[in-house]
N, CA, C and O atoms as a GROMACS GRO file, in nm:
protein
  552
    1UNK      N    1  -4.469  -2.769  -6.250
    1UNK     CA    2  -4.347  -2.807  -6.181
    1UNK      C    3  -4.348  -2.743  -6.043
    1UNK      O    4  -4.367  -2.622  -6.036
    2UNK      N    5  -4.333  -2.805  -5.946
    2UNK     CA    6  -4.261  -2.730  -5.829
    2UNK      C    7  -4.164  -2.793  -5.731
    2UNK      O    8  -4.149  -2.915  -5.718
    3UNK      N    9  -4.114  -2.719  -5.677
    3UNK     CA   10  -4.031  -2.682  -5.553
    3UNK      C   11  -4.033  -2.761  -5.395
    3UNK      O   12  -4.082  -2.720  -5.290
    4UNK      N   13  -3.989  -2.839  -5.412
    4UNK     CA   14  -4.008  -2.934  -5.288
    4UNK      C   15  -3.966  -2.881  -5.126
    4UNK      O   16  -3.849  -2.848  -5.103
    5UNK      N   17  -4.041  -2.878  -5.049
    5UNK     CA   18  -3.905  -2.812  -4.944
    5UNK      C   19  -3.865  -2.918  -4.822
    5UNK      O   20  -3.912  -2.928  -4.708
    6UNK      N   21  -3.775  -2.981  -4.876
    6UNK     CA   22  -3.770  -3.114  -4.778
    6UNK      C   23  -3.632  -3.126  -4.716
    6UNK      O   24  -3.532  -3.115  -4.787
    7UNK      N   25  -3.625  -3.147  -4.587
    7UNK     CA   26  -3.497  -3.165  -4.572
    7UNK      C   27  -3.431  -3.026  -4.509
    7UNK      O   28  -3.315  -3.030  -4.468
    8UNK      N   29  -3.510  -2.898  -4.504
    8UNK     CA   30  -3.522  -2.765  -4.480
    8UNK      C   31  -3.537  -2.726  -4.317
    8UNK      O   32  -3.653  -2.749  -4.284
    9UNK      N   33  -3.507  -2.707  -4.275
    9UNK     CA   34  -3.498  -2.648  -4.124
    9UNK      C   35  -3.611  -2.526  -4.141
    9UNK      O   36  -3.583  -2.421  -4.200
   10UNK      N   37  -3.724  -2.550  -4.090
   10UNK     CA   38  -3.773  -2.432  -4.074
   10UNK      C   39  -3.740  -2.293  -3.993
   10UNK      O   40  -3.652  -2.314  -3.910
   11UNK      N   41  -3.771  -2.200  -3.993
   11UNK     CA   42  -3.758  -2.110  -3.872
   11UNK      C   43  -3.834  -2.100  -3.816
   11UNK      O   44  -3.942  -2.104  -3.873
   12UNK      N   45  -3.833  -2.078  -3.641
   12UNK     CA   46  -3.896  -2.093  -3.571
   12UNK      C   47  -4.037  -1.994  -3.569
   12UNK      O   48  -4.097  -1.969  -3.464
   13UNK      N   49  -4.072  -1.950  -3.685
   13UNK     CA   50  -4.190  -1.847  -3.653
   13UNK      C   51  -4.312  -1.951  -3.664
   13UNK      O   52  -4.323  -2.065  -3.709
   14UNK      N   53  -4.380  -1.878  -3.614
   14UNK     CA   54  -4.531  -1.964  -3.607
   14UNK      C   55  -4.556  -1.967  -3.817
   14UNK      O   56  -4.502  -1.899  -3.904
   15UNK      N   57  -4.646  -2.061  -3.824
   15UNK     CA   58  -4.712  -2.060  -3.945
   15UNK      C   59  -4.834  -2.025  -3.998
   15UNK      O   60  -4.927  -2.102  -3.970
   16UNK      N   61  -4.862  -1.921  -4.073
   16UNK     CA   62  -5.011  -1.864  -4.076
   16UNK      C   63  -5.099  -1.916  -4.179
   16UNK      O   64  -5.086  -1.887  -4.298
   17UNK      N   65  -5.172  -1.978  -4.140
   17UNK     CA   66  -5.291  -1.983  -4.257
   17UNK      C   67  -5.323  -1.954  -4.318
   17UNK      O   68  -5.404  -1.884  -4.258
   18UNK      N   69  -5.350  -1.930  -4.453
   18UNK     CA   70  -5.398  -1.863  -4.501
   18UNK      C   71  -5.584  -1.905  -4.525
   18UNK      O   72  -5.687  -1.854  -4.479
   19UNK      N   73  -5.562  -2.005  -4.606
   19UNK     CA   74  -5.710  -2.091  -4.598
   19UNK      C   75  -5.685  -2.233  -4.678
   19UNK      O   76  -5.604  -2.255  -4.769
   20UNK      N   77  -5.786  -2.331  -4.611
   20UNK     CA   78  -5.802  -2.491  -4.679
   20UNK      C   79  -5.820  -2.465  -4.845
   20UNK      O   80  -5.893  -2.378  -4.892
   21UNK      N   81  -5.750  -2.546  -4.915
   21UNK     CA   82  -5.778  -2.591  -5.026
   21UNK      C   83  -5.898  -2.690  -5.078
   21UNK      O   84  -5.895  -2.812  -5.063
   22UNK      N   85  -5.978  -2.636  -5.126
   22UNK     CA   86  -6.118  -2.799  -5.176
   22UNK      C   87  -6.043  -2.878  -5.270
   22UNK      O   88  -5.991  -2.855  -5.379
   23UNK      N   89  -6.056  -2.990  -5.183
   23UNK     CA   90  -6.006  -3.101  -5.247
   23UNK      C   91  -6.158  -3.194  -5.299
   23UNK      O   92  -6.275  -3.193  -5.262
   24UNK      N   93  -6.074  -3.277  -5.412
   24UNK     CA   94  -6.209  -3.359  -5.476
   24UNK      C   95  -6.201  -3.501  -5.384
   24UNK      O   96  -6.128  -3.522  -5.287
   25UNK      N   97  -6.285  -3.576  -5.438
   25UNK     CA   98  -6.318  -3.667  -5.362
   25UNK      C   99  -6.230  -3.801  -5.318
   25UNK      O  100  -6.240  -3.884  -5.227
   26UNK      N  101  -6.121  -3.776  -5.453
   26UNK     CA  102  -6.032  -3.888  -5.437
   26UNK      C  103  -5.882  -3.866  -5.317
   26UNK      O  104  -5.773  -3.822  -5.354
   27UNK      N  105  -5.910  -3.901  -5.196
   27UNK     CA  106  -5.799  -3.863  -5.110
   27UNK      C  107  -5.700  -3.950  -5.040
   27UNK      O  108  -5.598  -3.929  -4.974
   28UNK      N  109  -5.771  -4.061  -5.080
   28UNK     CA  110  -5.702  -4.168  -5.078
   28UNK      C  111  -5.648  -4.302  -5.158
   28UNK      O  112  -5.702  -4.397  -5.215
   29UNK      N  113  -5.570  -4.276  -5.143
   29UNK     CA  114  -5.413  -4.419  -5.244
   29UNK      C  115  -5.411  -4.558  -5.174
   29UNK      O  116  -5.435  -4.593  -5.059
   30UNK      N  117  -5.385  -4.603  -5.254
   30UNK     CA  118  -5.267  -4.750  -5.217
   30UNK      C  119  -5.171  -4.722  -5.302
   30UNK      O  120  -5.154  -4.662  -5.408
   31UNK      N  121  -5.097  -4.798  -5.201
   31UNK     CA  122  -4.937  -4.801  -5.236
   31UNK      C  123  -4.885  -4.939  -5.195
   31UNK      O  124  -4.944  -5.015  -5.118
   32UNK      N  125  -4.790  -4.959  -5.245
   32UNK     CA  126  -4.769  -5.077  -5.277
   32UNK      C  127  -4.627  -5.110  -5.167
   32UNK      O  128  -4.593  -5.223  -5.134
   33UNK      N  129  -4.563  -4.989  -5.124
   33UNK     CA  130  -4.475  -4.986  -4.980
   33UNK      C  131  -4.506  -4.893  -4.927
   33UNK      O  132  -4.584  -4.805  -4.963
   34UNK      N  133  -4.410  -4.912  -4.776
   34UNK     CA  134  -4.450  -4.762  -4.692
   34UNK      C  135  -4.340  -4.658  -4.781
   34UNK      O  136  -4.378  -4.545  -4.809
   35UNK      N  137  -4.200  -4.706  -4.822
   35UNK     CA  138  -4.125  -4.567  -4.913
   35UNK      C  139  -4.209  -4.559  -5.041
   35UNK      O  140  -4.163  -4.595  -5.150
   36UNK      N  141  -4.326  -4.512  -5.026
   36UNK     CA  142  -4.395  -4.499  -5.173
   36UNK      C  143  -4.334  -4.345  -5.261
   36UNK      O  144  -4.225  -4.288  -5.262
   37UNK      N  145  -4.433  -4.324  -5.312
   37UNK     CA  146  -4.421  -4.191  -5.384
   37UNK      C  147  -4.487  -4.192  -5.533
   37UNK      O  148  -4.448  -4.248  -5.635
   38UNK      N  149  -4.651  -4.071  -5.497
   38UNK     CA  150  -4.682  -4.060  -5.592
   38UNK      C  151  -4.740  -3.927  -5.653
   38UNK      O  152  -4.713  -3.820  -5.601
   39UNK      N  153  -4.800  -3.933  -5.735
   39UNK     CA  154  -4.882  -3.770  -5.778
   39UNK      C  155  -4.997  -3.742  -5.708
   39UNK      O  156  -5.080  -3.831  -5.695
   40UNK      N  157  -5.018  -3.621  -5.655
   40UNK     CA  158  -5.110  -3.596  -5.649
   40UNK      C  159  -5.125  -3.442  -5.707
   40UNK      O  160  -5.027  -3.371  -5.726
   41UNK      N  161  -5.246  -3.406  -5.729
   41UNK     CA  162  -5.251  -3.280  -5.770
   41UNK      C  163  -5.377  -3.183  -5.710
   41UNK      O  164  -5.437  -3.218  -5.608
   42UNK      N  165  -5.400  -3.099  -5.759
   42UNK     CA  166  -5.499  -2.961  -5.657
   42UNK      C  167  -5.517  -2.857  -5.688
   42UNK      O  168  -5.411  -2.800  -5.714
   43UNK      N  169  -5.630  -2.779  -5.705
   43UNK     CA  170  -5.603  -2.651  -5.779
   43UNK      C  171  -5.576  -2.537  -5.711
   43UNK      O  172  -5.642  -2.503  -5.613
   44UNK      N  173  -5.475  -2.468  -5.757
   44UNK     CA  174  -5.459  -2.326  -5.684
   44UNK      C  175  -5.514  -2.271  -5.618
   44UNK      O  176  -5.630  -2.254  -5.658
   45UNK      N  177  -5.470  -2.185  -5.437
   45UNK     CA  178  -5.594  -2.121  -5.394
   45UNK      C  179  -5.606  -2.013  -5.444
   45UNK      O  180  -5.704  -1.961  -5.392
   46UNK      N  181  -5.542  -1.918  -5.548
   46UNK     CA  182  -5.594  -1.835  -5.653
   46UNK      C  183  -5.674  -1.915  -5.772
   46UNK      O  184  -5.687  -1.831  -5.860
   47UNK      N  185  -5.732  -2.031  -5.815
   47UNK     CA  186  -5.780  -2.059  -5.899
   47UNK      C  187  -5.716  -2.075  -6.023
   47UNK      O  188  -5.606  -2.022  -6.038
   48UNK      N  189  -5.772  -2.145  -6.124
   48UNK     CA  190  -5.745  -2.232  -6.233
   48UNK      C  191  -5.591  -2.255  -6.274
   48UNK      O  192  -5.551  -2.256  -6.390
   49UNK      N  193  -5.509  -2.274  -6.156
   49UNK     CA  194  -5.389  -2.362  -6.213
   49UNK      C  195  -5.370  -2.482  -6.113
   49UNK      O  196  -5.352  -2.497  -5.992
   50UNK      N  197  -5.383  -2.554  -6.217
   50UNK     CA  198  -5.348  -2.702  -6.127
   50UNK      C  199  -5.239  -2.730  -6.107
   50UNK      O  200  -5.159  -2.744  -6.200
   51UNK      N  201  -5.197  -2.749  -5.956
   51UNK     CA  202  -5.087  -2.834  -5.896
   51UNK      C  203  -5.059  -2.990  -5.946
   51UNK      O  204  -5.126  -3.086  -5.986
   52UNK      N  205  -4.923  -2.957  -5.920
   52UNK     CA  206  -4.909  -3.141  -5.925
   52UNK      C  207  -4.806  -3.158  -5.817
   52UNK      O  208  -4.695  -3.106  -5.830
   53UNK      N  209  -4.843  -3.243  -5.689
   53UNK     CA  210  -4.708  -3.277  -5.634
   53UNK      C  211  -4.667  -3.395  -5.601
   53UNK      O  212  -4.753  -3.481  -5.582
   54UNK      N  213  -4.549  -3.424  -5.589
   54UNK     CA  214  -4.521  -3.574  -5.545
   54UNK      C  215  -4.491  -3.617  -5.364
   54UNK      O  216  -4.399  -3.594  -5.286
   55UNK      N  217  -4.600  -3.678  -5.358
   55UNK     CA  218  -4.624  -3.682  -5.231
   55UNK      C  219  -4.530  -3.824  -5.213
   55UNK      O  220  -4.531  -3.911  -5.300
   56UNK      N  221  -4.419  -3.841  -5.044
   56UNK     CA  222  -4.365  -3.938  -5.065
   56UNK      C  223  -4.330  -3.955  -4.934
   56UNK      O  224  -4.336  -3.849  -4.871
   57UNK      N  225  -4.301  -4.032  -4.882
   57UNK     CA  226  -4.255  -4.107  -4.725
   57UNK      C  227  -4.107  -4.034  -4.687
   57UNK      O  228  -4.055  -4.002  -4.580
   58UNK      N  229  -4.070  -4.025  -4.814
   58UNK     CA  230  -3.881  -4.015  -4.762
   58UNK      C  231  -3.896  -3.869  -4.750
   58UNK      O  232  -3.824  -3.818  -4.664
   59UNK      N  233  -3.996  -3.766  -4.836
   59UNK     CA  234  -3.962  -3.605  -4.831
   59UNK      C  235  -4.090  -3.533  -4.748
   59UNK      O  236  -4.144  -3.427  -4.780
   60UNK      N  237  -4.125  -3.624  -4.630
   60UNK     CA  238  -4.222  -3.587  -4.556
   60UNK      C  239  -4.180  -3.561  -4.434
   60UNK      O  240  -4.059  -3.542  -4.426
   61UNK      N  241  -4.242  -3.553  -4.334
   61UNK     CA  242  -4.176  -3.502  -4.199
   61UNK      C  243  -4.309  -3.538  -4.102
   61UNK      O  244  -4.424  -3.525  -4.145
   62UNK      N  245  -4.275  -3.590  -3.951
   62UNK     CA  246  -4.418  -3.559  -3.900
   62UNK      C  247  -4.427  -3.426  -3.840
   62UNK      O  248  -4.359  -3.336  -3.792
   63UNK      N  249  -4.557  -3.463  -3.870
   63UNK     CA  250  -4.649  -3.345  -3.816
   63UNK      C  251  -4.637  -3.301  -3.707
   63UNK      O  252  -4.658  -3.181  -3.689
   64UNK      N  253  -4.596  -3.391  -3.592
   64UNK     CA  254  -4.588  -3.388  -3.416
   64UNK      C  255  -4.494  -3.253  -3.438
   64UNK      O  256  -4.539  -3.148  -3.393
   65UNK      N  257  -4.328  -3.249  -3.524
   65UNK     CA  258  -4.268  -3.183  -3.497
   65UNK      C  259  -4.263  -3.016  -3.494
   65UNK      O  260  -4.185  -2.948  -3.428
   66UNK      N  261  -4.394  -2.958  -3.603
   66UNK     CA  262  -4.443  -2.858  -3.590
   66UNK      C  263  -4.514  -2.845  -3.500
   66UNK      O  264  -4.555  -2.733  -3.469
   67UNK      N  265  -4.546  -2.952  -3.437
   67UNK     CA  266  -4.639  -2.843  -3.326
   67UNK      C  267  -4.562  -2.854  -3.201
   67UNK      O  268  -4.565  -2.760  -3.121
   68UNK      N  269  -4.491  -2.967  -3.174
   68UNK     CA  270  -4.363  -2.953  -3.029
   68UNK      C  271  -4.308  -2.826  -3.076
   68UNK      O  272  -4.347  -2.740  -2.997
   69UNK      N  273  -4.210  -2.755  -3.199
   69UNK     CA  274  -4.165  -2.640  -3.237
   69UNK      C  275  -4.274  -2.518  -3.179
   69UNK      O  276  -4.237  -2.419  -3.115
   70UNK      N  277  -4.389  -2.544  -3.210
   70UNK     CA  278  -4.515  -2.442  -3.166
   70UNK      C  279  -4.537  -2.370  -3.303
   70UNK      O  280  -4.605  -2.267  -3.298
   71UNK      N  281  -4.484  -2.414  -3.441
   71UNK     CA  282  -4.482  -2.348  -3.529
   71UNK      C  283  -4.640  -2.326  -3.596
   71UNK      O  284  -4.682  -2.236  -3.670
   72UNK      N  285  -4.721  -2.465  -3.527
   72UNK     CA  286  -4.855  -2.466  -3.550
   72UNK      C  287  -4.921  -2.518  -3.474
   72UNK      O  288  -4.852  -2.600  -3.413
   73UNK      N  289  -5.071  -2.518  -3.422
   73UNK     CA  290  -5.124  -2.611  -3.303
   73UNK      C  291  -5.246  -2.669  -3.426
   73UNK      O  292  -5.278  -2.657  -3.544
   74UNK      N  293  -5.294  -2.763  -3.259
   74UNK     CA  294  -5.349  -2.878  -3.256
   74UNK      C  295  -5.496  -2.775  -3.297
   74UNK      O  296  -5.564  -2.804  -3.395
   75UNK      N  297  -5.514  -2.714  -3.251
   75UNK     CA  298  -5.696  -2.586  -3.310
   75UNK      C  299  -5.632  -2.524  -3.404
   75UNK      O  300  -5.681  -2.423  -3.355
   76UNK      N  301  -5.569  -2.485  -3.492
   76UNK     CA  302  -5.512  -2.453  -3.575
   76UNK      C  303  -5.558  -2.476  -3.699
   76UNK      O  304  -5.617  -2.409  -3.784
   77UNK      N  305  -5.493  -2.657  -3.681
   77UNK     CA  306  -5.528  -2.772  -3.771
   77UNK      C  307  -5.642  -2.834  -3.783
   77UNK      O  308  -5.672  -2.888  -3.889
   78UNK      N  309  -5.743  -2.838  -3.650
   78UNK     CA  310  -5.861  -2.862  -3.684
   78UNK      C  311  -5.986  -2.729  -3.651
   78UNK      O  312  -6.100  -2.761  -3.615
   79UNK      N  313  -5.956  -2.615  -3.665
   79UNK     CA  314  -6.015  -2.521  -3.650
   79UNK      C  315  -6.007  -2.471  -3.885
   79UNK      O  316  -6.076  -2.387  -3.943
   80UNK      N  317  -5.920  -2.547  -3.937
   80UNK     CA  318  -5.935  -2.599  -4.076
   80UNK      C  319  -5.957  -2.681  -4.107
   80UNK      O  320  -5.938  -2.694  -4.228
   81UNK      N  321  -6.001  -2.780  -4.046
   81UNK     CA  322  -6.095  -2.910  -4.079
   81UNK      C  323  -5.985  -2.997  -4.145
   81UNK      O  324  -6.014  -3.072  -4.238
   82UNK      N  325  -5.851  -2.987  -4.092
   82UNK     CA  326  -5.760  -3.148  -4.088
   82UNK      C  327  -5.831  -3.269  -4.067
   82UNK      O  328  -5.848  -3.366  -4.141
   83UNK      N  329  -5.884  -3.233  -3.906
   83UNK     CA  330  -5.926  -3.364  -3.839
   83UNK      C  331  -5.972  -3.289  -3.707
   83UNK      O  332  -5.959  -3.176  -3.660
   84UNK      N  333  -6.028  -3.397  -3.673
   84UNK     CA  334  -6.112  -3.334  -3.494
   84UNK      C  335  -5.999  -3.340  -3.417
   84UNK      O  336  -5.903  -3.417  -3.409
   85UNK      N  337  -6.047  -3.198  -3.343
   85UNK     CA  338  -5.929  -3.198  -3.212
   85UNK      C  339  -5.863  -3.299  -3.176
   85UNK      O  340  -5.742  -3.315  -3.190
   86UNK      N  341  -5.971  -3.402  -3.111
   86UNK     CA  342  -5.975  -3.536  -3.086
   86UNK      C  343  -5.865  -3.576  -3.087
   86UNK      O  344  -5.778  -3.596  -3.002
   87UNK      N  345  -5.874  -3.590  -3.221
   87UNK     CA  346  -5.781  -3.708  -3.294
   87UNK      C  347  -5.636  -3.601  -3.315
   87UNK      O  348  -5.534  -3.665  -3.291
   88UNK      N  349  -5.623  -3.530  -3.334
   88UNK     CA  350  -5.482  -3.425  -3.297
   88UNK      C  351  -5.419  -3.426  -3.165
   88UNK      O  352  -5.302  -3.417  -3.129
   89UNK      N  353  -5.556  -3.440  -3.090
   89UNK     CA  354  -5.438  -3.468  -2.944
   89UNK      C  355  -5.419  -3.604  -2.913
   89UNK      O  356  -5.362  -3.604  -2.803
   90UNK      N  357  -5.437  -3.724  -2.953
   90UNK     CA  358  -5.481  -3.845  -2.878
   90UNK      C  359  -5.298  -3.863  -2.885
   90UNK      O  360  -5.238  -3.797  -2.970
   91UNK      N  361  -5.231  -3.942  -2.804
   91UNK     CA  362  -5.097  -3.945  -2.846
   91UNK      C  363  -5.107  -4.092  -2.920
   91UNK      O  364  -5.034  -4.115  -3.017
   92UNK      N  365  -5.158  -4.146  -2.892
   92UNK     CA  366  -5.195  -4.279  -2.991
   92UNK      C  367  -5.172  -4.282  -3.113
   92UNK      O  368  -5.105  -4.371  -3.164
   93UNK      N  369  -5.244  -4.144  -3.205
   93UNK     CA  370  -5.236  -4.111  -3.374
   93UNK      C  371  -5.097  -3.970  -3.398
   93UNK      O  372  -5.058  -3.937  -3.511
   94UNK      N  373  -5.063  -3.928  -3.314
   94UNK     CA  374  -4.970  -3.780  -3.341
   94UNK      C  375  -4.840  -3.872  -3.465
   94UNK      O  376  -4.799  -3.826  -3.572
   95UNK      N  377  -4.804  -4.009  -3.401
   95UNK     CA  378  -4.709  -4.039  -3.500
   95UNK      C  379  -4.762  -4.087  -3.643
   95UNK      O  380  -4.687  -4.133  -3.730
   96UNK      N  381  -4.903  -4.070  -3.657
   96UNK     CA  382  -4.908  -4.108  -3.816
   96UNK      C  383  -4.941  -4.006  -3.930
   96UNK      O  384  -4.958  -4.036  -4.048
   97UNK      N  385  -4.946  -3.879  -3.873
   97UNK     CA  386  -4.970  -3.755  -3.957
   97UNK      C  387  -4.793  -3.711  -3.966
   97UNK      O  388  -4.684  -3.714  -3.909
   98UNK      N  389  -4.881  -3.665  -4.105
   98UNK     CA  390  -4.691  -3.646  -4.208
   98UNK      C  391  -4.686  -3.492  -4.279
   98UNK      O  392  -4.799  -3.462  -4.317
   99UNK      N  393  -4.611  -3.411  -4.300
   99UNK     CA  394  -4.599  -3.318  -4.404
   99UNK      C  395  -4.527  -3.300  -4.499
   99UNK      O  396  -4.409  -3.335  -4.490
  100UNK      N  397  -4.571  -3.249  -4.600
  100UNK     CA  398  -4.481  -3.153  -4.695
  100UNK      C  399  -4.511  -3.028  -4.701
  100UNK      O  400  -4.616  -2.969  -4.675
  101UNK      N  401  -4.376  -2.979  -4.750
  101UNK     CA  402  -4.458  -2.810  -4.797
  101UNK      C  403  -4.400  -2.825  -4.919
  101UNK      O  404  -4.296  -2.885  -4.946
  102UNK      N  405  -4.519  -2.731  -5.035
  102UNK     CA  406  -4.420  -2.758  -5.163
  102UNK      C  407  -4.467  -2.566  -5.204
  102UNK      O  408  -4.552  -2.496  -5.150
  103UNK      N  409  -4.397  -2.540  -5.289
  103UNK     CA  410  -4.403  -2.453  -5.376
  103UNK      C  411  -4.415  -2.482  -5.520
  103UNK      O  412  -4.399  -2.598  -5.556
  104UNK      N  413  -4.447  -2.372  -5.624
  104UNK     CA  414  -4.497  -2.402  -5.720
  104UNK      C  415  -4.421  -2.285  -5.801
  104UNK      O  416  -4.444  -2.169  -5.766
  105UNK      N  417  -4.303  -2.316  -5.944
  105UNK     CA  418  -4.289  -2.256  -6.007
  105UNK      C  419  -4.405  -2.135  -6.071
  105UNK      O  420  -4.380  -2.014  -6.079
  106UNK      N  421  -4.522  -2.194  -6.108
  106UNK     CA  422  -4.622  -2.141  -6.142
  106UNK      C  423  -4.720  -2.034  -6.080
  106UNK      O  424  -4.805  -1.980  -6.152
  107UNK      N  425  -4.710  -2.006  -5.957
  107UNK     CA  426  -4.716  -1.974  -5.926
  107UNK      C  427  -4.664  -1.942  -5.777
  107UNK      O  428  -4.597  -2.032  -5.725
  108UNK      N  429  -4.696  -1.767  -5.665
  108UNK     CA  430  -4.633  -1.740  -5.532
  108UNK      C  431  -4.654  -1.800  -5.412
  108UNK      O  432  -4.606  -1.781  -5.300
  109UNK      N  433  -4.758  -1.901  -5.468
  109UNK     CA  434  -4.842  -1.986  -5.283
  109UNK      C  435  -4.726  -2.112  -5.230
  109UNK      O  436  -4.645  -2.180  -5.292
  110UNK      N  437  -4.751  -2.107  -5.132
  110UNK     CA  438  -4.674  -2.252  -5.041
  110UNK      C  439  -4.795  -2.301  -4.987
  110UNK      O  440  -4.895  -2.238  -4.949
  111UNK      N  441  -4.769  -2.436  -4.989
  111UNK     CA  442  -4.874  -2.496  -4.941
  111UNK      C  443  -4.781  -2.598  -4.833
  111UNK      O  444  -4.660  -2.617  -4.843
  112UNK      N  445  -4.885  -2.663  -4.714
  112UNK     CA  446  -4.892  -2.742  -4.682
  112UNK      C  447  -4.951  -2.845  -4.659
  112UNK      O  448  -5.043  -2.832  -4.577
  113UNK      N  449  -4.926  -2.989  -4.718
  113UNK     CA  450  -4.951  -3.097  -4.727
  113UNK      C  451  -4.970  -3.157  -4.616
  113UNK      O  452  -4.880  -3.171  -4.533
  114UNK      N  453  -5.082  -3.197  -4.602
  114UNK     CA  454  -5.117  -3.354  -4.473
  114UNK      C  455  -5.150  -3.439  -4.480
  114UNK      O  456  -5.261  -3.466  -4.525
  115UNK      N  457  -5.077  -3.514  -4.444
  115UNK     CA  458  -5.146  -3.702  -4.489
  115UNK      C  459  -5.112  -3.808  -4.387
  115UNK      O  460  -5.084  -3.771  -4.274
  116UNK      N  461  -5.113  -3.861  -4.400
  116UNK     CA  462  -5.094  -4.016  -4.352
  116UNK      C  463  -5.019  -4.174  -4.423
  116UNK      O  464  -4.984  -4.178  -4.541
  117UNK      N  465  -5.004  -4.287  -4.335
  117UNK     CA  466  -4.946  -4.350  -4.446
  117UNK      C  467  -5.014  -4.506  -4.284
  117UNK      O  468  -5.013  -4.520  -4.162
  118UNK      N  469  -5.055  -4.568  -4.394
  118UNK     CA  470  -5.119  -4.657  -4.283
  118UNK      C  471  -5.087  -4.813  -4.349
  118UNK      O  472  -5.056  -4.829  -4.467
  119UNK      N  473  -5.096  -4.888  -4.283
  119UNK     CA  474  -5.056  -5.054  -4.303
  119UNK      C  475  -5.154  -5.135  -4.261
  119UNK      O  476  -5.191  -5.109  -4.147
  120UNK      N  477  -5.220  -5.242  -4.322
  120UNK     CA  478  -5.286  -5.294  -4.266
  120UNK      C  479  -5.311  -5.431  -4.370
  120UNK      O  480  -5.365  -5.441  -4.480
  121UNK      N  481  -5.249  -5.522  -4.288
  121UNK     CA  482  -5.254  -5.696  -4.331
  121UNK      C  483  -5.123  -5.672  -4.450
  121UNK      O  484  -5.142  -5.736  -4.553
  122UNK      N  485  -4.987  -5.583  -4.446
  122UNK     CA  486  -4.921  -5.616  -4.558
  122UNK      C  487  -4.925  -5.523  -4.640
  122UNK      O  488  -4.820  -5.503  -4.701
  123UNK      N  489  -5.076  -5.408  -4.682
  123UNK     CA  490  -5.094  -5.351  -4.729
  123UNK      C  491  -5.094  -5.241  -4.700
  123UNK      O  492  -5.170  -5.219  -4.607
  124UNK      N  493  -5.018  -5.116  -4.755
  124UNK     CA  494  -5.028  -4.953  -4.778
  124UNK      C  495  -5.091  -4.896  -4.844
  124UNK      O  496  -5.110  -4.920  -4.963
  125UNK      N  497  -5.159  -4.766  -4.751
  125UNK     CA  498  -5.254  -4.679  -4.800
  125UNK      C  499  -5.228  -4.524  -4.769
  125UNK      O  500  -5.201  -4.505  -4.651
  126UNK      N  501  -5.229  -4.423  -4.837
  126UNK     CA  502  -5.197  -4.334  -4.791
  126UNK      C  503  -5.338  -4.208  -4.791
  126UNK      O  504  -5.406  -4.195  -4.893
  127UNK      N  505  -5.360  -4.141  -4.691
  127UNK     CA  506  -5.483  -4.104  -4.672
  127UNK      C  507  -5.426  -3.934  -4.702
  127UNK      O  508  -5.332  -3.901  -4.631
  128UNK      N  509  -5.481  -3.826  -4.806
  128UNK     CA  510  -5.479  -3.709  -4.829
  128UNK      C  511  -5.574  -3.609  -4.674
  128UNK      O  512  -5.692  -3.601  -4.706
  129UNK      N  513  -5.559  -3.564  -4.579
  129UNK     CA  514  -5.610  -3.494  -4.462
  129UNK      C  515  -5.630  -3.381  -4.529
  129UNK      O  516  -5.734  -3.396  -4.593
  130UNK      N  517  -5.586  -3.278  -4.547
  130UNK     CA  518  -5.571  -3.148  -4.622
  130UNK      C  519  -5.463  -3.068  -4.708
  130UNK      O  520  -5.353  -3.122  -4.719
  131UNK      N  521  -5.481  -2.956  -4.766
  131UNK     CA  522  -5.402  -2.896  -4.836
  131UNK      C  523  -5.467  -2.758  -4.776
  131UNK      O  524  -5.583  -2.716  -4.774
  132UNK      N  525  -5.313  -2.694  -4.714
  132UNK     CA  526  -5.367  -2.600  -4.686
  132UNK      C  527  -5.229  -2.453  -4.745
  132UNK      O  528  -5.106  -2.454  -4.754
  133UNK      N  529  -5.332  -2.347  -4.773
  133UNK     CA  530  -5.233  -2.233  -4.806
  133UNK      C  531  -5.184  -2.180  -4.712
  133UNK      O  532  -5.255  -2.143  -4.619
  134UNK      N  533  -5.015  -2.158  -4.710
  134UNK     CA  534  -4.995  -2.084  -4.603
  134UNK      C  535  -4.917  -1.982  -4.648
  134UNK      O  536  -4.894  -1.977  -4.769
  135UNK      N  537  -4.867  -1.889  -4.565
  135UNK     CA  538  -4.792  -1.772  -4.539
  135UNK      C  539  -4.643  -1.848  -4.636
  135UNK      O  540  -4.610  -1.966  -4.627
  136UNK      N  541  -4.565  -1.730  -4.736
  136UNK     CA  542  -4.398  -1.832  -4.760
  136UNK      C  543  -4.343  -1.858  -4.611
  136UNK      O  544  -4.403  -1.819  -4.512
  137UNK      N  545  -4.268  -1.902  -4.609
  137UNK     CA  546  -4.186  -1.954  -4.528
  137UNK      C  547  -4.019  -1.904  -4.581
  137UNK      O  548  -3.971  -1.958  -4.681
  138UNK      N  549  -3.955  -1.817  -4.518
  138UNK     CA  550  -3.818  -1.775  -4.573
  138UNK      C  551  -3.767  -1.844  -4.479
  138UNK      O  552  -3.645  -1.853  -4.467
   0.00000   0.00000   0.00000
């Protein structure tokens, strides 16, 4: 079970890394709208407890807005292998990267979620970027 944090005003402190999560190979969905919402899951960056979270359009946020805040940058995110600089600064893609942060009854980590949500001919797909551990967030 966990802890969604959506809808939450962060505080303005920067956000610290802790380190990327290995994700398996499956990182990308279809979905059947852009308000989708589904499972995904991941294993702990302490090891052997698996996450489960529900990743979803309505309890996501973009990404642009942490980094206009300065709460995180653009080398940050790909200095953890999100995505190439590149593509973090192009202003072309900034509006299609999304977050969550979730917490986990089960355990003390917060994570943050990165993804995407893309359209193409009618059809939705949602692309998993990273899972990364960070610092709580009070």
């Amino acid at each position: 079970m966990f802890v969604l944090q959506t809808g939450r005003t962060l505080s303005m402190s920067k956000i610290s890394i802790i380190k990327k999560i290995q994700l398996g190979d499956e990182r990308s969905f279809p979905t059947e709208t852009p308000d989708f919402e589904f499972p995904f899951s991941f294993y702990c960056g302490n090891g052997g407890i698996k996450h489960e979270a529900v990743i979803s359009f309505k309890n996501s946020n973009f990404l642009n807005s942490l980094i206009q805040a300065e709460q995180i940058t653009n080398k940050d995110l790909a200095q953890f292998h999100i995505t190439k600089l590149e593509n973090l600064e192009d202003p072309n893609r900034t509006f299609l990267y999304r977050y969550q942060i979730c917490n986990f009854k089960d355990c003390q980590n917060t994570y943050l979620l990165i993804f995407d949500i893309d359209e193409y001919r009618g059809y939705y797909g949602c692309f998993i970027y990273g899972v990364l551990e960070i610092e709580n967030i009070t």
